[in-house]
Wavefront OBJ file of the C-alpha trace (Angstrom):
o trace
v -17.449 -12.532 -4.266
v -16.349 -8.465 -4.966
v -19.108 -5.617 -4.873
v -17.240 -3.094 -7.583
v -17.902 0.198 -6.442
v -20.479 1.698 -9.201
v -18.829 4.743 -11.257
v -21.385 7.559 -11.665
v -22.298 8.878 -15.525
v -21.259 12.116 -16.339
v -24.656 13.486 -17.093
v -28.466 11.941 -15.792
v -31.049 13.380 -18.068
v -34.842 13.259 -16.847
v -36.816 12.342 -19.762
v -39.736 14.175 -20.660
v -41.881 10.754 -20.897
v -42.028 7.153 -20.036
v -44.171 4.403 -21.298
v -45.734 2.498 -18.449
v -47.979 -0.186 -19.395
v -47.985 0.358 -22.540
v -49.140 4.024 -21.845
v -47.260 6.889 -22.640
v -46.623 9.187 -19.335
v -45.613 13.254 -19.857
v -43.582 14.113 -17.152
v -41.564 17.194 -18.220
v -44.302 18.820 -15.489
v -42.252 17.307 -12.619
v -38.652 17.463 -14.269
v -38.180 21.025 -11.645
v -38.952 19.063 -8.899
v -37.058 16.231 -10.065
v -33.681 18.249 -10.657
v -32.886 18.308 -7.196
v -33.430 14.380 -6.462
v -30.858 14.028 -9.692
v -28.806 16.440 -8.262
v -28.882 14.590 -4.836
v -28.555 11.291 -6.589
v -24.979 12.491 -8.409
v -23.947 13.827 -5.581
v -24.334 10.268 -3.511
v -23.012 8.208 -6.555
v -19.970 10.392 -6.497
v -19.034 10.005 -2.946
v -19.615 5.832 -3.289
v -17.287 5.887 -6.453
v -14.662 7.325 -3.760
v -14.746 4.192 -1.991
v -12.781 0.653 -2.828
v -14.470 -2.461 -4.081
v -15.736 -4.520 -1.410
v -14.868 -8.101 -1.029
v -17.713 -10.269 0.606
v -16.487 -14.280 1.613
v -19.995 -16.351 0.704
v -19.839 -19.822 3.222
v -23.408 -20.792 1.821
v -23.340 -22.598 -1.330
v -27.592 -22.513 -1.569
v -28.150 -18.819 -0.865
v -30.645 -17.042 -2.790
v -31.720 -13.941 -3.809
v -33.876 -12.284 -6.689
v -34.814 -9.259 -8.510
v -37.506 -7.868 -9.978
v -37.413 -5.482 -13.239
v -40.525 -3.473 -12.749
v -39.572 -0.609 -15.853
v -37.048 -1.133 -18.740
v -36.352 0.512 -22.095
v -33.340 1.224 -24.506
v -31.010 3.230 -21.849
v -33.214 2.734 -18.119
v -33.590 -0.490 -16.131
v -35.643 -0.074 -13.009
v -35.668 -3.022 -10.497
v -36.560 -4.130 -7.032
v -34.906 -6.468 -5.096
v -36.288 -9.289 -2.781
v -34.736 -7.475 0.348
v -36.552 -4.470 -0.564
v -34.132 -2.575 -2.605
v -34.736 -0.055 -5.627
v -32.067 -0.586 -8.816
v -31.796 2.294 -11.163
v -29.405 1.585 -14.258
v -28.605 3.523 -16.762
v -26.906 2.492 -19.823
v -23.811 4.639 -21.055
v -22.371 4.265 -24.504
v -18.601 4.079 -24.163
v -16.908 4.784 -27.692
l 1 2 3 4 5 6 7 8 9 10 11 12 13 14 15 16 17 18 19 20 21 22 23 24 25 26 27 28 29 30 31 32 33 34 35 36 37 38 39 40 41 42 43 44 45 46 47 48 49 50 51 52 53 54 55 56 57 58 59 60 61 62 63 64 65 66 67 68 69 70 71 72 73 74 75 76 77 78 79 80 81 82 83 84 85 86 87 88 89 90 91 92 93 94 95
């Protein structure tokens, strides 16, 4: 199996709201303190684009793994995996 390095989007907009529930959140009050984390974030996904794809042998036929989507809409998918792990993907529209 290959991990493909992710490519970073040009741009990561903070929304001003997310529905949660069902329920409609305001968050343009924390998009200052967000900014850095985004900026952080870019940063990161910038310097793991840099690297090559990764190619992982897999020996057992009956491993197993799972993820969770805990938030999703038109352009955000977040997810947790079973190990732990937080999944943030955005969708990009490629013309």
């Amino acid at each position: 199996s290959t991990l493909y390095t992710p490519q970073p989007v040009d741009s990561l907009e903070i929304p001003s709201s997310l529905e949660i529930f069902g329920q409609r959140v305001d968050i343009a009050p924390l998009r200052p303190a967000l900014t850095p984390i985004a900026d952080a974030a870019r940063s990161a996904f910038r310097m793991v684009s840099d690297r090559p794809d990764v190619r992982i042998p897999i020996r057992n036929e009956q491993a197993q793994s799972w993820i969770l989507t805990t938030y999703l809409d038109d352009t955000l998918r977040i997810a947790r995996g079973d190990g732990g792990s937080v999944f943030v993907l955005s969708k990009q529209n490629v013309w």
